[in-house]
C-alpha positions as CSV (number, residue, x, y, z in Angstrom):
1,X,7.1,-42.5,51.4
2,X,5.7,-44.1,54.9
3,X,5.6,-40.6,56.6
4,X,1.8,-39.8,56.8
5,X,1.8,-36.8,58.6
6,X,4.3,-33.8,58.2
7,X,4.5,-30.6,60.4
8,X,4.7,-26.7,59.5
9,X,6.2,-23.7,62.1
10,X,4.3,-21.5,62.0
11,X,4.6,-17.7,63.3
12,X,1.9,-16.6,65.3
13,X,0.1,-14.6,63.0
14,X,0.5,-17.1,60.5
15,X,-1.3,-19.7,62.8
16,X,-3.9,-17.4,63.5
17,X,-4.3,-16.5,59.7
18,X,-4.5,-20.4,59.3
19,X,-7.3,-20.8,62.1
20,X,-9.2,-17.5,60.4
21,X,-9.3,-18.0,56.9
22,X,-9.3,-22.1,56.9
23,X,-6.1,-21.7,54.8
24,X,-2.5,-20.7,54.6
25,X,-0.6,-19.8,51.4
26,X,2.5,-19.7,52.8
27,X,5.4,-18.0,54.6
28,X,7.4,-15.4,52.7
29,X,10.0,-18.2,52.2
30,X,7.6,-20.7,51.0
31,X,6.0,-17.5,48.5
32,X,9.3,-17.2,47.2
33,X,10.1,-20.5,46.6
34,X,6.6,-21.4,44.9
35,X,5.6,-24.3,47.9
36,X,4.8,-24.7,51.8
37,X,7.8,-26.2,53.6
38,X,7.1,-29.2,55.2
39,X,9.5,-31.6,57.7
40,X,8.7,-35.0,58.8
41,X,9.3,-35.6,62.4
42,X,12.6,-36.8,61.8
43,X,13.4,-33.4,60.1
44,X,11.3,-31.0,62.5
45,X,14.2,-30.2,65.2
46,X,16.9,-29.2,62.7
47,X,14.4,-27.4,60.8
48,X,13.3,-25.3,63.6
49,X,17.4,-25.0,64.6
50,X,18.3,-24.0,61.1
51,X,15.3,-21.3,60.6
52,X,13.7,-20.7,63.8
53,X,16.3,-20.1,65.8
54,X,15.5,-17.4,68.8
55,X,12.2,-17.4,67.5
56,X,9.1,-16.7,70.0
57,X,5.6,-16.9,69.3
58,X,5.5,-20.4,66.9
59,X,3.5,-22.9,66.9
60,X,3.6,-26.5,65.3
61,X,0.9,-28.0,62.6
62,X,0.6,-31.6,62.3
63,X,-0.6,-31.8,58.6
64,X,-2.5,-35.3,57.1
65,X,-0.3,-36.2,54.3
66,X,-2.7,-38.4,52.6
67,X,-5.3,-35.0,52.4
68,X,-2.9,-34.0,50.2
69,X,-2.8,-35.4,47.0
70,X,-0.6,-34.3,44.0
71,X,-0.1,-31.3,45.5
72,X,2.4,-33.0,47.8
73,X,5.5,-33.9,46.1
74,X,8.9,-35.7,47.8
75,X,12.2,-33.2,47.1
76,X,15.5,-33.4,47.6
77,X,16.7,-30.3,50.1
78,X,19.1,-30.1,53.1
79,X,21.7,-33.1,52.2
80,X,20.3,-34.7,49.6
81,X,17.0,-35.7,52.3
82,X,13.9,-35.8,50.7
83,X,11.3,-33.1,52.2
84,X,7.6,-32.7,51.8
85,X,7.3,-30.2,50.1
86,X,3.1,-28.8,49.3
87,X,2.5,-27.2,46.0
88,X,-0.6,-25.3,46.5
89,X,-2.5,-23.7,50.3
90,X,-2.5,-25.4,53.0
91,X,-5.5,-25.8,54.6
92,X,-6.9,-26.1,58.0
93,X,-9.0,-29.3,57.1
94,X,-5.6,-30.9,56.3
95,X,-4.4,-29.9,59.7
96,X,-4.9,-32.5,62.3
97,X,-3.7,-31.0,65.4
98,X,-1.8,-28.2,66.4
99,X,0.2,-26.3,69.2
100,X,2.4,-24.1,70.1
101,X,6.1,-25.1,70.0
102,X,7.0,-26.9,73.3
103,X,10.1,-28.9,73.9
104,X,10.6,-31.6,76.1
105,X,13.3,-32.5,78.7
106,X,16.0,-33.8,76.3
107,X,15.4,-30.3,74.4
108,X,13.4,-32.1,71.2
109,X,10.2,-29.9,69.5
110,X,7.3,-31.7,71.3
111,X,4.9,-33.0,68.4
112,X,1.5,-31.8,68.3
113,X,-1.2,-34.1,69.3
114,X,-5.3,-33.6,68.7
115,X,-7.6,-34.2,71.6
């Protein structure tokens, strides 16, 4: 898969759980279903459509893929397109820049950027 980096929505207190404890197990979605949702950038604007919607307070995690190892695996989801999907915490030193959800003029989730 060429995607390197992935993103997670995060809720507010979820983001601020993430910054506190250096790790994030997971939203009660990604509890239930036994892995952290991830969405390439390609996939980011209908995932935050599809769950987010009317949603205040989230924020945007820019995750290193290649930090990952096995514990990243490619699955099928939404149509058949293949999601990265993380099989154990994520963790902060995976994350390599983060924000809180912005759009910009054409209405697209702005991607974090570090620095």
């Amino acid at each position: 898969m060429a995607d390197q980096i992935a993103y997670k929505v995060l809720l507010a207190d979820e983001m601020a759980r993430l910054k506190a404890d250096g790790h994030f197990a997971g939203a009660p979605v990604d509890l239930a279903d036994g892995y952290v949702h991830l969405s390439t950038a390609a996939q980011l604007d209908e995932t935050v459509a599809k769950h987010f919607a009317g949603r205040e307070g989230l924020f945007v995690a820019a995750v290193d893929l290649s930090t990952l190892g096995d514990a990243l695996r490619w699955e099928p989801s939404r149509g058949g397109a293949l999601f990265p999907h993380l099989y154990g915490m994520l963790t902060l030193d995976s994350v390599i820049a983060y924000g809180p959800l912005e759009r910009d003029d054409e209405g697209a989730v702005r991607l974090p950027v570090a620095g």
